[in-house]
C-alpha positions as CSV (number, residue, x, y, z in Angstrom):
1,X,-22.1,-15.8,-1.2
2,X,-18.4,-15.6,-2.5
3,X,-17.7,-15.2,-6.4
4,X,-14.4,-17.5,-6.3
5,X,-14.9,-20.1,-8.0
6,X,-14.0,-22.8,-5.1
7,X,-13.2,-26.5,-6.5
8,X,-13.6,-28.8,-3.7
9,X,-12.1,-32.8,-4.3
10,X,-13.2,-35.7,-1.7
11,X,-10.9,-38.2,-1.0
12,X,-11.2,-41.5,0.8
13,X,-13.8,-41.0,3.4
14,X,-17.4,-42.2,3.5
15,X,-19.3,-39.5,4.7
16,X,-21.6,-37.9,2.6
17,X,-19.8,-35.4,0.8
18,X,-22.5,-33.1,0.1
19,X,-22.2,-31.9,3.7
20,X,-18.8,-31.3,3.2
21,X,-19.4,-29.9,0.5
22,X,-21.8,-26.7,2.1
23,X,-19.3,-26.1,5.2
24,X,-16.1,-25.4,2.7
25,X,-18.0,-22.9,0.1
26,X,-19.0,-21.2,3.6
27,X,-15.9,-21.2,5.3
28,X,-13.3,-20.7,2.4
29,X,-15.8,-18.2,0.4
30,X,-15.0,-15.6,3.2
31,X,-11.2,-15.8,2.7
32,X,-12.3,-12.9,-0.2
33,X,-12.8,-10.6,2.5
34,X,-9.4,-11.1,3.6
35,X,-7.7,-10.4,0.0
36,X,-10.4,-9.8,-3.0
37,X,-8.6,-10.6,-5.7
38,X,-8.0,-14.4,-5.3
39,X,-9.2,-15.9,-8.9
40,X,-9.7,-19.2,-7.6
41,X,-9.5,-21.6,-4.7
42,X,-8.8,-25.9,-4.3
43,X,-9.6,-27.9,-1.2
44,X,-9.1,-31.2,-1.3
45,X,-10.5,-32.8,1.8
46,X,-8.8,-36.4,2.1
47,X,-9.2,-39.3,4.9
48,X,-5.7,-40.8,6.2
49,X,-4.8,-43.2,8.3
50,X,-1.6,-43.0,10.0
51,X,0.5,-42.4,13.5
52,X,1.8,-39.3,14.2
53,X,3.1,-38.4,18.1
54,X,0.9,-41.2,19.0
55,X,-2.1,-39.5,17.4
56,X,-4.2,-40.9,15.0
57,X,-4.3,-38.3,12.3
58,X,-7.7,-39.1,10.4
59,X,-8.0,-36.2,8.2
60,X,-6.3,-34.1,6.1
61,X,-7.3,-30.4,4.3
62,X,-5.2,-28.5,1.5
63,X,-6.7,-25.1,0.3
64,X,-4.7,-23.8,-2.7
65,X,-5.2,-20.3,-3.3
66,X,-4.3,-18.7,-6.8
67,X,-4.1,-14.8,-7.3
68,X,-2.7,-13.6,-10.3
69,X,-0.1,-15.3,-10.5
70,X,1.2,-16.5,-7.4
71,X,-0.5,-19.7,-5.3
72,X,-0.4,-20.5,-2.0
73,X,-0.8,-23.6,-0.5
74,X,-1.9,-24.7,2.9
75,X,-2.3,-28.2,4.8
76,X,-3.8,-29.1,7.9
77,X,-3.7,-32.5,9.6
78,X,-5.9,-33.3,12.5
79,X,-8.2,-35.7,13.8
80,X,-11.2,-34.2,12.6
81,X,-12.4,-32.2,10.0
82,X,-13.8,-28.7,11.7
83,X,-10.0,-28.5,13.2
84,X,-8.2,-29.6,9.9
85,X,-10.5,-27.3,8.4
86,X,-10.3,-24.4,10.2
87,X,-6.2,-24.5,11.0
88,X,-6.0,-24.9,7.2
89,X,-8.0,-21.5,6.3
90,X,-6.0,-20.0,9.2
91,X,-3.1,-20.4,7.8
92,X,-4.0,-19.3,4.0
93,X,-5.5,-16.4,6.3
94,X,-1.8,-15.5,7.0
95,X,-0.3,-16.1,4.4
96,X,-3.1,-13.4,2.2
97,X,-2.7,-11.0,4.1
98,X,1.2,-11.0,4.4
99,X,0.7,-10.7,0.3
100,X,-2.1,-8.6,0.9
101,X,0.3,-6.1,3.2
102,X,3.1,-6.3,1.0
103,X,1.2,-5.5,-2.4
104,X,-0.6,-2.7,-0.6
105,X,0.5,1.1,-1.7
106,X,1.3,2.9,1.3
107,X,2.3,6.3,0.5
108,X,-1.1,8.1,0.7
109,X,-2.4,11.4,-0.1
110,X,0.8,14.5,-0.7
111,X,0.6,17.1,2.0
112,X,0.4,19.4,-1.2
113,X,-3.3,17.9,-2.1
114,X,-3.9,17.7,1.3
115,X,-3.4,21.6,2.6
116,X,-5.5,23.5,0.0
């Protein structure tokens, strides 16, 4: 189970939101294997209504991500939860590991430590 502290916020919808409630601390908890030192994550899963490319869009995810410092923010629309979901984390995925990757020291061991 992930230490992040994950704050999750239900909006509109009349499922039962325990259920929700188990697949996001699941899902989002393993974004800390993709960058561990994200202090705390928001979902806030929200029911819509509206027309879109002649969809229906019927749900709605944003996953804020904070790490010292710095947020990122994702937002998924789709017309059911799973995908909104899952395109959500997929994108907070990327944008992690670009941070991840670009916070990263690179230069390695010196050939002088290394041929002893």
């Amino acid at each position: 189970m992930s230490n992040i502290p994950i704050n999750v916020t239900v909006r509109h919808l009349n499922e039962p939101t325990s259920k929700f409630q188990a697949v996001i601390q699941d899902e989002v908890g393993k974004l800390e294997s993709y960058f561990n030192s994200i202090t705390d994550l928001a979902v806030v899963v929200e029911g819509i209504s509206k027309i879109a490319n002649g969809v229906e869009l019927k749900r709605k995810v944003d996953i804020t991500a904070s790490v010292k410092g710095n947020k990122f923010v994702a937002t998924a629309e789709e017309e059911n939860f799973g995908k909104a979901l899952d395109t959500a984390i997929a994108k907070i995925r990327v944008q992690l590991a670009k941070y991840h990757e670009k916070t990263s020291d690179h230069k390695g061991v010196p050939t002088s430590e290394v041929v002893k």
